[in-house]
TORPA-4810 file (N, C-alpha, C, O; in nm, 3 decimals):
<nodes>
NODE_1_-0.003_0.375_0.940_-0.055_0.260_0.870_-0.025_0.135_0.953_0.064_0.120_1.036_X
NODE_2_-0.121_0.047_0.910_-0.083_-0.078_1.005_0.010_-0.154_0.936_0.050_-0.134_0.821_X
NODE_3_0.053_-0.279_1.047_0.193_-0.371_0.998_0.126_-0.453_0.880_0.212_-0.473_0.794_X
NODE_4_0.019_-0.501_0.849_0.003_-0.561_0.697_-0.033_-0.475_0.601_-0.074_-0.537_0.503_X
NODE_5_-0.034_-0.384_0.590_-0.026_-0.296_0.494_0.111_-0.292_0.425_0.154_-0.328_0.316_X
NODE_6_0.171_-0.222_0.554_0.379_-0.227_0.528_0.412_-0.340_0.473_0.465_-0.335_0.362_X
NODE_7_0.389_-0.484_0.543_0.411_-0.607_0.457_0.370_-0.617_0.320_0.453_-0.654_0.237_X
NODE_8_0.248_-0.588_0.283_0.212_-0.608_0.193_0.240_-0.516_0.041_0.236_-0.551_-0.077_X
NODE_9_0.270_-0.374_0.113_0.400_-0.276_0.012_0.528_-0.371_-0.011_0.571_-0.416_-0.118_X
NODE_10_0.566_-0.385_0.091_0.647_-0.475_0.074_0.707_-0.594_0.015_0.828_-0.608_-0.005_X
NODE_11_0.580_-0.711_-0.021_0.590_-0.799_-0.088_0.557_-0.747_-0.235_0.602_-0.804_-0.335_X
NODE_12_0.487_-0.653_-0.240_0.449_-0.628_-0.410_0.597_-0.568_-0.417_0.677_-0.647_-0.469_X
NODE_13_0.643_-0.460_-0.381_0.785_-0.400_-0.408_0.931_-0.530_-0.476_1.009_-0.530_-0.572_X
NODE_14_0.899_-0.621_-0.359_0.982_-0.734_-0.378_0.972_-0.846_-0.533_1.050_-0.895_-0.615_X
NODE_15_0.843_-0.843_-0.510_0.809_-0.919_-0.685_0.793_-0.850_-0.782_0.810_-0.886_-0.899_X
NODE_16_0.757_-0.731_-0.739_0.814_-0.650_-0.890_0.963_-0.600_-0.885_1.010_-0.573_-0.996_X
NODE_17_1.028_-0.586_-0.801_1.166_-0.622_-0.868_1.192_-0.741_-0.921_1.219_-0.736_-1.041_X
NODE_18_1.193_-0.841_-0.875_1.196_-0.953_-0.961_1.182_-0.994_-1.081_1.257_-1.053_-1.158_X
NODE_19_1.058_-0.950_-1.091_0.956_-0.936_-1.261_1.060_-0.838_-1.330_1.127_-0.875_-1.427_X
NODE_20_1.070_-0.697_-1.270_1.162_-0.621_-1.342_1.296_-0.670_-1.369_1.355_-0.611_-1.459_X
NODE_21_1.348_-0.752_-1.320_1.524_-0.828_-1.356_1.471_-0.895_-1.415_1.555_-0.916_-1.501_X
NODE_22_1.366_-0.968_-1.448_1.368_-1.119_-1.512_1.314_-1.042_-1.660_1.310_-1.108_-1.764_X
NODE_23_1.274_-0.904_-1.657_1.262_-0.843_-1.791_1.335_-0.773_-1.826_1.306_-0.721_-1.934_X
NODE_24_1.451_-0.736_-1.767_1.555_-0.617_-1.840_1.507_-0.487_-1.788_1.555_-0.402_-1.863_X
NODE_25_1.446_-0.439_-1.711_1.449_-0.319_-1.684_1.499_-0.251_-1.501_1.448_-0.205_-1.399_X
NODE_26_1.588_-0.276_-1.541_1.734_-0.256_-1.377_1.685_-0.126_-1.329_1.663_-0.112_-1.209_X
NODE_27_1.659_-0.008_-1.430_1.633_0.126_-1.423_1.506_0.127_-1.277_1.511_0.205_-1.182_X
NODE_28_1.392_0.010_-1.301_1.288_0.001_-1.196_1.316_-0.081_-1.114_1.259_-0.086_-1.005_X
NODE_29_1.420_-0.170_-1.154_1.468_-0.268_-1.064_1.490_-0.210_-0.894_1.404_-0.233_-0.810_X
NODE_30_1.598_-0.146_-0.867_1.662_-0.152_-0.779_1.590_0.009_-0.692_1.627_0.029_-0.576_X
NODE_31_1.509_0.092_-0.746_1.447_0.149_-0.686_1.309_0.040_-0.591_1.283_0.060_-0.472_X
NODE_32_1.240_-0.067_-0.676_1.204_-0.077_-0.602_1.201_-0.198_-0.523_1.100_-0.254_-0.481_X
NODE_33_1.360_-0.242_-0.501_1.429_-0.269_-0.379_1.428_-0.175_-0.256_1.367_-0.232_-0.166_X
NODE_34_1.466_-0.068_-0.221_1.422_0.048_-0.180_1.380_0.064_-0.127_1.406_0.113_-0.017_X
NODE_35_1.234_0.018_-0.194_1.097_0.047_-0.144_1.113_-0.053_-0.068_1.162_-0.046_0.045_X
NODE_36_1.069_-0.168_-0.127_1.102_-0.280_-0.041_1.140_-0.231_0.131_1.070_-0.203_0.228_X
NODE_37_1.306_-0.240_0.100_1.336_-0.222_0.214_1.315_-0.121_0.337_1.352_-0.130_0.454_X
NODE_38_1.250_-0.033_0.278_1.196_0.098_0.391_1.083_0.019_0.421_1.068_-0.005_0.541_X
NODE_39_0.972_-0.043_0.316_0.849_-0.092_0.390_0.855_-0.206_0.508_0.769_-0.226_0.594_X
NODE_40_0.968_-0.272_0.492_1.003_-0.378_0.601_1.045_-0.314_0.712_1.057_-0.374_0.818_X
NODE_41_1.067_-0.203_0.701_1.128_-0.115_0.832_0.999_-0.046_0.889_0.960_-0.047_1.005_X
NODE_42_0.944_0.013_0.780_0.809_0.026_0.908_0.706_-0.025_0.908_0.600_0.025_0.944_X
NODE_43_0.725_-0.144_0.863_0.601_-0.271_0.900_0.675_-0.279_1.038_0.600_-0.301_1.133_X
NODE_44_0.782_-0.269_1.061_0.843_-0.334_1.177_0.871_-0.267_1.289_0.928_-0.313_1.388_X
NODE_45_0.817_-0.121_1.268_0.787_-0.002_1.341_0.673_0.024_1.323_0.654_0.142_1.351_X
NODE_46_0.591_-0.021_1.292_0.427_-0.044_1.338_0.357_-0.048_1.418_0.411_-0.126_1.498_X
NODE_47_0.249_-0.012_1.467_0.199_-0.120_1.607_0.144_-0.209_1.554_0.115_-0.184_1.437_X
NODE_48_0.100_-0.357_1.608_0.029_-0.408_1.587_-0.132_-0.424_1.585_-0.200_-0.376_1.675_X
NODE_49_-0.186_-0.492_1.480_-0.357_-0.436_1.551_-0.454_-0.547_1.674_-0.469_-0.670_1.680_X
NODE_50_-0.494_-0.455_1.743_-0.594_-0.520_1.851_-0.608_-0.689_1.790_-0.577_-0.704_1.672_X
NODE_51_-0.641_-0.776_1.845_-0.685_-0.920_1.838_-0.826_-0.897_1.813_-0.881_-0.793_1.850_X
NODE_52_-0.894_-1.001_1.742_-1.064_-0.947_1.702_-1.103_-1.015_1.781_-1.046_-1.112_1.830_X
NODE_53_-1.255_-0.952_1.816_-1.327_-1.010_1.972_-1.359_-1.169_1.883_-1.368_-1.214_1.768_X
NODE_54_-1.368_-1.206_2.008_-1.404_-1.346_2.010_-1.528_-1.364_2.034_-1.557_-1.370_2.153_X
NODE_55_-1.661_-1.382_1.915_-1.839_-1.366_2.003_-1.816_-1.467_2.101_-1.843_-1.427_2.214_X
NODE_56_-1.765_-1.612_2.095_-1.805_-1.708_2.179_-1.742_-1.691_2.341_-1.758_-1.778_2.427_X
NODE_57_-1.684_-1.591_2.359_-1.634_-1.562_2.480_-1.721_-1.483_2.521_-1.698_-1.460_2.640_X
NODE_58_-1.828_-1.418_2.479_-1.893_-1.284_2.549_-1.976_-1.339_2.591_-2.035_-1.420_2.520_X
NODE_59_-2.024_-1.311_2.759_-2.131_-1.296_2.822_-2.103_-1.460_2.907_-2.186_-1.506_2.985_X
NODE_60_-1.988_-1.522_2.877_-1.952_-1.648_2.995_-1.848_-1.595_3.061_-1.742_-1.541_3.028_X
NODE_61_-1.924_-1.635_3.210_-1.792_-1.573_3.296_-1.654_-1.678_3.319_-1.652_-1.799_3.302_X
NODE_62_-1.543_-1.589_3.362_-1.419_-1.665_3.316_-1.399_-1.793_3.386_-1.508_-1.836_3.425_X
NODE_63_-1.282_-1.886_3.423_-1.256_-2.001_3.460_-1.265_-1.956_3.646_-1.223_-1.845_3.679_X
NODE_64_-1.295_-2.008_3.703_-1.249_-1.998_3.839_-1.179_-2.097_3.887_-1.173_-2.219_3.875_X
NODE_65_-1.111_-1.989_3.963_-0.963_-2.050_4.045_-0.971_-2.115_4.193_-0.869_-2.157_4.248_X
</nodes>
């Protein structure tokens, strides 16, 4: 999976623990801390994805030196 995916497990994991402490239920709480924290680990063992082409670069040739 790519690295915003992992982030983005990640941030939902993180606010629903939150939501879950700020409602009393610890039981979902701290599992998904957990989560959380494994998804930050392989967002961060990810590769990153390619850069998206740029149209306005195609078909001009580059700067000369």
């Amino acid at each position: 999976m790519t690295r915003p995916l992992w982030f983005g497990i990640a941030m939902f994991s993180a606010f629903g623990s939150i939501y879950a402490g700020m409602f009393g239920v610890p039981w979902l709480q701290f599992p998904l801390i957990g989560v959380a924290v494994v998804a930050v680990v392989m967002a961060l063992r990810a590769p990153t994805l390619p850069p998206p082409d740029d149209p306005r670069t195609k078909g001009t040739p580059g700067p000369s030196a």
